[in-house]
Each structure stands twice: as C-alpha cells, then as structure tokens.
VEXSE-36478 format. One line per field, with one value per residue (C-alpha): residue number from 1; residue in three letters; x, y, z. Coordinates in steps of 0.1 Angstrom, whole numbers, plus 5000, padded with zeros to 4 digits. Each point is the difference from the previous one (the first is absolute). Example, Ala and Ser with C-alpha at 12.3 -4.5 7.8 and 13.67 -1.06 7.14 Angstrom:
<sites>
nr [1:2];
rest [ALA:SER];
c1 [5123:5014];
c2 [4955:5034];
c3 [5078:4993];
</sites>
This chain:
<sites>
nr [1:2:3:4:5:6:7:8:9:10:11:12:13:14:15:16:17:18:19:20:21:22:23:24:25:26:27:28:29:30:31:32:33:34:35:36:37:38:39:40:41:42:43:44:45:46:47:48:49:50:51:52:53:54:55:56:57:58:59:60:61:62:63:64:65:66:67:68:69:70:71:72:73:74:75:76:77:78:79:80:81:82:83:84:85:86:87:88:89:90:91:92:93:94:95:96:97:98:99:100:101:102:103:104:105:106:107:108:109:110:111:112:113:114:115:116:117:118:119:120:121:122:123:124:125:126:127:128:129:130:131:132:133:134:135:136:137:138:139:140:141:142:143:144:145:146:147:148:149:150:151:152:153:154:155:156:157:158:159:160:161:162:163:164:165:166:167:168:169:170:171:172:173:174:175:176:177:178:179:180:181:182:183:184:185:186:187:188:189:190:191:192:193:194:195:196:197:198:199:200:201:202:203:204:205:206:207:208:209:210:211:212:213:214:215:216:217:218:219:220:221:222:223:224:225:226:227:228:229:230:231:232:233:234:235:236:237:238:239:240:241:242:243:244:245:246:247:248:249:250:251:252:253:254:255:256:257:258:259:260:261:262:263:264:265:266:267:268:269:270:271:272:273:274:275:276:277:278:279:280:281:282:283:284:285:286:287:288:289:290:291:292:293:294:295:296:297:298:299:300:301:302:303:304:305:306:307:308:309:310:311:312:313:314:315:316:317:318:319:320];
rest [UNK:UNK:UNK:UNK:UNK:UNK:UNK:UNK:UNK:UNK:UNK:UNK:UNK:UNK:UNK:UNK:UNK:UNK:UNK:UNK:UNK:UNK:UNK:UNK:UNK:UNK:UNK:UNK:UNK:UNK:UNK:UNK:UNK:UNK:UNK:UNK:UNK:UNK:UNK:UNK:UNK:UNK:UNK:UNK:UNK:UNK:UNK:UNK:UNK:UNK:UNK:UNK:UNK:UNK:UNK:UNK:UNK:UNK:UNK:UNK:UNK:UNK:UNK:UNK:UNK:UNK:UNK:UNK:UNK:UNK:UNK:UNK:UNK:UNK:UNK:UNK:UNK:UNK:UNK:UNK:UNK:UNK:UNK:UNK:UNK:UNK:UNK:UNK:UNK:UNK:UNK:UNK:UNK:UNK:UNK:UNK:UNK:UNK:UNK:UNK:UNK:UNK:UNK:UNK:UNK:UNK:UNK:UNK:UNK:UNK:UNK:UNK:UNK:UNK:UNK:UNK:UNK:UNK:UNK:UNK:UNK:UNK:UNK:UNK:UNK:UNK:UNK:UNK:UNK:UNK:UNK:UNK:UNK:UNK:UNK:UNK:UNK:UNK:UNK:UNK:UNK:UNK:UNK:UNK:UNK:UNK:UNK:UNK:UNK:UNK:UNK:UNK:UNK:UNK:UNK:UNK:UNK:UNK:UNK:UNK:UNK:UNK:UNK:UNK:UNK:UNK:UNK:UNK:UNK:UNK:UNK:UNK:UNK:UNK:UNK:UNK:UNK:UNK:UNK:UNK:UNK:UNK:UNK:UNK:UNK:UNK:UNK:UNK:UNK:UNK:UNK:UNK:UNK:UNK:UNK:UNK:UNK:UNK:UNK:UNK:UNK:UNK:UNK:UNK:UNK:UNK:UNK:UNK:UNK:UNK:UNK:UNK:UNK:UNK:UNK:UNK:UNK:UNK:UNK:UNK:UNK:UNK:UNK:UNK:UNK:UNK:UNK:UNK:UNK:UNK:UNK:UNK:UNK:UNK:UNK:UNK:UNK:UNK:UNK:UNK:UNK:UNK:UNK:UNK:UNK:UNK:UNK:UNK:UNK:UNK:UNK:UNK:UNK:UNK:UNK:UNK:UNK:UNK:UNK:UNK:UNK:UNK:UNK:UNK:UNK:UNK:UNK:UNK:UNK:UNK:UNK:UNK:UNK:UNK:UNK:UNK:UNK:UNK:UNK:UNK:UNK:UNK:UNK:UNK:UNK:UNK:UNK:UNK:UNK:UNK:UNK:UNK:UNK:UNK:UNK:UNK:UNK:UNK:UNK:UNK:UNK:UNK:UNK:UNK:UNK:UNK:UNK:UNK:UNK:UNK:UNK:UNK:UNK:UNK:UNK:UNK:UNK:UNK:UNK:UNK];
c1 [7881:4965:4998:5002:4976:4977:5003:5001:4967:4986:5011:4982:4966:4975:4999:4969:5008:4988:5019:5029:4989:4987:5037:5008:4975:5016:4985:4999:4984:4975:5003:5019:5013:5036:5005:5032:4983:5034:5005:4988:4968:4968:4975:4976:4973:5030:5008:4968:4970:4967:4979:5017:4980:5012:5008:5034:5023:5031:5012:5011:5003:5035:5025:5000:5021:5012:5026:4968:4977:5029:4999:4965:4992:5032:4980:4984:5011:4998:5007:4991:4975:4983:5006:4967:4998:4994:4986:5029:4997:4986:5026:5025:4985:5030:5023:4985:5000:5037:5005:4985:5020:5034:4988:4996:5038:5014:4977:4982:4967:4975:4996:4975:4982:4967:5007:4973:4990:4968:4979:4980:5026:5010:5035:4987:5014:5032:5006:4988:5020:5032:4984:5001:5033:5014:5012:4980:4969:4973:4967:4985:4975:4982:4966:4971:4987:4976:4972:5009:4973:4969:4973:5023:5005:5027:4979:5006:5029:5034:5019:4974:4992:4975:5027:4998:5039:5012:4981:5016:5039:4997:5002:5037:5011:4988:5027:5027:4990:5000:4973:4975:5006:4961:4996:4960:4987:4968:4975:5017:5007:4967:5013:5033:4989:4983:5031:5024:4977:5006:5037:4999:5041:5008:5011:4979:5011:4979:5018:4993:4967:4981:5006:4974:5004:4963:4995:4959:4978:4988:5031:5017:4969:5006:5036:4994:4977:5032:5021:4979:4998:5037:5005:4977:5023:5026:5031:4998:5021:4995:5029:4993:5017:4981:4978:5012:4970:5005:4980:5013:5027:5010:4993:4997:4970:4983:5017:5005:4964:5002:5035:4983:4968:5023:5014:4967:4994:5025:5009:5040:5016:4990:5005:5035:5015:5021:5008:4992:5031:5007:4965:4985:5027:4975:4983:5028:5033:5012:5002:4967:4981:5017:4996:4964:5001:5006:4985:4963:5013:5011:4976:5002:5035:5031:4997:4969:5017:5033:4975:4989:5034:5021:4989:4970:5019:5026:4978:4982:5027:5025:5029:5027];
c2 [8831:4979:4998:5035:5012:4978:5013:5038:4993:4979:5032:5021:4983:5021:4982:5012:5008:4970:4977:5013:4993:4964:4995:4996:4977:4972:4968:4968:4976:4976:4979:4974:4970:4986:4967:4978:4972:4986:4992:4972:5020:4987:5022:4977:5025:5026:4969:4984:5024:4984:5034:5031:5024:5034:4980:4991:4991:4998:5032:4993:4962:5006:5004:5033:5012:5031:5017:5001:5013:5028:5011:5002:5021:5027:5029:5003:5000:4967:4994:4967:4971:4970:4968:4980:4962:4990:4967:4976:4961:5000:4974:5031:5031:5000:4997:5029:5024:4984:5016:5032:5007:4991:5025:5028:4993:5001:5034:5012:4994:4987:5020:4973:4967:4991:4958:4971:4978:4977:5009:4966:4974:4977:5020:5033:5013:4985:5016:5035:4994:4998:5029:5026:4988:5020:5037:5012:4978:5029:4982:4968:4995:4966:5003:4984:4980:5024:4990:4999:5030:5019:4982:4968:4993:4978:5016:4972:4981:4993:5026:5027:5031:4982:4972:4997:4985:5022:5034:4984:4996:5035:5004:4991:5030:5023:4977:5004:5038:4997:5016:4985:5009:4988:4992:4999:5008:5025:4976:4986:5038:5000:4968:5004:5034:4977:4975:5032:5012:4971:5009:5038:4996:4986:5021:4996:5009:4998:4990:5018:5024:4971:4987:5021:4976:5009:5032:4999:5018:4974:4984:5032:5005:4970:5008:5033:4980:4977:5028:5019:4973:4995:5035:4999:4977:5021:4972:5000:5021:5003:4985:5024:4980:4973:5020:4980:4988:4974:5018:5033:5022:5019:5033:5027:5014:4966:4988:5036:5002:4965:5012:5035:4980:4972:5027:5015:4969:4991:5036:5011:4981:4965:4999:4995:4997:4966:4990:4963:4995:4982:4990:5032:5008:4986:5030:5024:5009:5009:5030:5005:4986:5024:5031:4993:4994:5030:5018:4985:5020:5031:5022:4986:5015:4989:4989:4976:4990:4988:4978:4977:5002:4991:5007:4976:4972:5008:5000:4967:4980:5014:5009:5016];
c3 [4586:4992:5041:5006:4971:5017:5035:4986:4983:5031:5022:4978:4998:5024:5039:5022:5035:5014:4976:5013:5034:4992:4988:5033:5011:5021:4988:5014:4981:5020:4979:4975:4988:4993:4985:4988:4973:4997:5039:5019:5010:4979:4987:4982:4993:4982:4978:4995:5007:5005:5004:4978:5018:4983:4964:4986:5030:4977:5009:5038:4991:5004:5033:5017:5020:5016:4982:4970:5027:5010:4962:4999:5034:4991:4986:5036:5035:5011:5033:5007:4985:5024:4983:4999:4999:4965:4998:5001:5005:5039:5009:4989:5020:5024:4979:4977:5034:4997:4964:5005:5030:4984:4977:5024:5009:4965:4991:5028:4986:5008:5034:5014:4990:5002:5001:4997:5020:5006:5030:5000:4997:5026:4996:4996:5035:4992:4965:5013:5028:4974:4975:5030:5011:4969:5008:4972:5002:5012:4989:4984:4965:5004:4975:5012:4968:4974:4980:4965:4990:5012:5008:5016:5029:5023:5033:5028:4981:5016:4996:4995:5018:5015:5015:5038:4996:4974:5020:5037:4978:4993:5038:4990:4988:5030:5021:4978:4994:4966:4971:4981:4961:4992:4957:4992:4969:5003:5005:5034:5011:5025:5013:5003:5025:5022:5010:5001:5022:5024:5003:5012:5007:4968:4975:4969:4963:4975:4966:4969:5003:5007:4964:4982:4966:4988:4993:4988:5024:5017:5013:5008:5024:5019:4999:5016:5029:5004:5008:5018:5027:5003:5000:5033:5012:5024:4992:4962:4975:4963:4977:4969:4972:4983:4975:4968:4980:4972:4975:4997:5007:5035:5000:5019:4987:5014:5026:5018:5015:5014:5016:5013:5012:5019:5021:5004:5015:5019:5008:4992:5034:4986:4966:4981:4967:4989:4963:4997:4978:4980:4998:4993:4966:4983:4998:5003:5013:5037:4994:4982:5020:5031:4975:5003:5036:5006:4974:5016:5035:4989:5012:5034:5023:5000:5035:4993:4967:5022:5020:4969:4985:5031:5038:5000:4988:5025:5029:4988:4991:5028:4973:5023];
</sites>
C-alpha cells in the first residue's frame, strides 16, 4: 500500500515535456570503475591513498562491483558503461582486463574496457599486444607523469609529454587500433593537445573536463586555454565527468556552465557524458549526478542530447 501511495503521488508531481522525453535517453556511461578489494587484484592507492584529491576517500574505499553499480544507474536507461582502468598494481593490468571481462559474461556490463598498459617499457608492445587481444578491449589509459601543481613542471622528464620514448610508444596504440583515454589535470591541457596532435588516427579522450579542480578566475582562464587547444585538435573528445571539487558541493548551478561551455568547445559530436563511479559518490549519487546531466542540456534537442548521452560514446569506443 506504502509503494503505491508513493508511485500515485510521484505520477502526480508536474513532468515538463522534455522530462518526459529525457526519460528515454539511452545512456551509455563513458566511463567507470569496478573493483573487488577482497580478490587477488591490489589497489594500493584505494587502501593507502597518498594524494586524497577530492577529500575523504573512505566512501569508495571499499569493493565495488556491479550488481551495486546496476542499483545505482536503474532510475535511467542505461544501456551500457565502458569500464576504465583503475589503477591496479602494473604487474596486475592483465589480469584486471581479465576481471572486467568475466564480468561482462556474468552481467553484461561493462560493454567495453578501456585496459592499461605502459607505452615506454621494454614490454610495452607485448602487454598491449595481450590488452587488445580481449574482445572488449577498445582503447588504452597510460598517464604521462603531472606536476604536482601550477607553476611545476616535469617538462623534459621520462615519462612526460615532452618524452621522445614515451610520445614514439604512443605510436603503439595506432597499430593495435586502439584509443588513447588521456588524464591531465588543467595545467598540462595545452600540452597534452600538442602530442594528440601527433597521432591524427588515434582516438583521443579526454578524461574528466580537463579536471577543472580550481575554480578562482585565474585558473579557470588557463583552463579554458587548455581546452581550447585540444578542442582544435580534430582526434580529441571531451569525457564530461570529473567536475568534483574537494571544497564544496556539486551542483548544478556551478558546474552547469562549465558543462554548456565544454560543448561549446568541443561542439555536440565530441563531447560525452560518463559518471566516474564510484569515485565521483562523493559528491552525490548516480543518479544525481545524471539528473543534473541532463538538466545542464535541456534546452538543447533530443537529438543532440542522445549524442552526449549515448551515440558519441558509441562511435568512439566502437560499442556494437
């Protein structure tokens, strides 16, 4: 009787005509994490974090796997989620493609994976060799190493975007056919355009907005230079996820004009959304952070709206 009160009153609360569309939205989710801390897989920065980034880790310091991640996407019409790398023991990345793809048997999720692997190593052809040997392996993530903040720089290091062996691995990828998910924080953005630049057949994702973390005048300036030369960049997509900052809450009201002015940037055919879960329930749930989502496109159509939620991710990551 409680259940049916409920849905009577839910049925009764006013729906615009354009919620009712986005109810339909196919979603695929660009991106997310799974992770068992109870298998043999190690995730030494889950269990003992050296850089809390967004605050109070605690949250997602726990195994996640996909029945949880089922619950959370139900209220919207999930039709498939690409299964990022997430930072395993290096000696374990094959085995975690491994994981993720026994996964995909038992539920049918996740639809693809985006694997690891080194590009500079004296193995590197070798692992990526094994990575895109998986049915579902469609790209790679390998970071080049960051500066720690602003004003630092790594420029020249092994490594770096600036690494003649690391830039001529990445040539790796373009033999294997496989994508390049690319991980910079804002102040490697203009960088990081240069070397995608160098690969015109590679795929390029960027993760996570471009990790706008500082939200003063200043740095979102040079954030909006950063993006502004990958969006230059033919190859590179937009990962719209990411926009947790440690200090505050996520909200719509701030985080809505960075999501409008990304696919100003990018323009609607190379931008998509992707949750970042578990990471990003730190800041709010699945299905909050979706509501929101697509509450920042509304006015835009349907049709462009099923391009961020789905088609673009579909096209990029080759999800059949």
């Amino acid at each position: 009787m409680m259940t049916e009160s409920i849905n009577a009153f839910a049925r009764a609360l006013p729906v615009t005509d354009m919620e009712r569309e986005q109810a339909t939205l196919r979603i695929v989710d660009a991106h997310f994490h799974l992770w068992d801390l109870q298998g043999p897989i190690n995730y030494d920065w889950l269990v003992h974090p050296e850089h809390n980034w967004l605050g109070d880790y605690s949250a997602f310091q726990r195994t996640y796997l996909a029945p949880e991640y089922i619950r959370a996407t139900s209220l919207h019409n999930l039709v498939g989620a690409v299964a990022i790398e997430a930072e395993c023991d290096r000696s374990q990345q094959v085995p975690e493609t491994a994981f993720f793809s026994k996964v995909n048997e038992q539920y049918g999720l996740p639809s693809v994976i985006v694997a690891h692997a080194w590009v500079d190593t004296p193995n590197a052809e070798e692992i990526i060799a094994q990575q895109a040997a998986f049915k579902l392996v469609r790209g790679i993530r390998t970071k080049p190493i960051i500066a720690a903040k602003p004003g630092e720089s790594v420029r020249g290091q092994p490594r770096s975007l600036q690494d003649p062996k690391w830039i001529t691995g990445l040539g790796l990828l373009e033999k294997y056919k496989l994508s390049w998910d690319l991980r910079l924080p804002w102040w490697h953005l203009e960088e990081g355009a240069e070397v995608a630049a160098l690969y015109p057949n590679v795929p390029v994702v960027l993760n996570h907005t471009g990790y706008p973390w500082n939200r003063d005048k200043v740095s979102m300036a040079n954030w909006r230079k950063g993006m502004l030369a990958l969006a230059s960049v033919p190859n590179v997509t937009c990962k719209i996820s990411g926009l947790c900052v440690s200090d505050r809450p996520w909200t719509l009201e701030e985080n809505g004009p960075i999501i409008r002015e990304t696919i100003e940037m990018f323009g609607v055919d190379r931008c998509m959304f992707a949750s970042n879960f578990p990471v990003d329930s730190l800041k709010g749930s699945w299905d909050y952070v979706y509501t929101c989502f697509k509450r920042s496109v509304a006015h835009m159509s349907i049709a462009d709206q099923q391009k961020l939620f789905a088609d673009n991710a579909i096209r990029v990551y080759r999800i059949n």
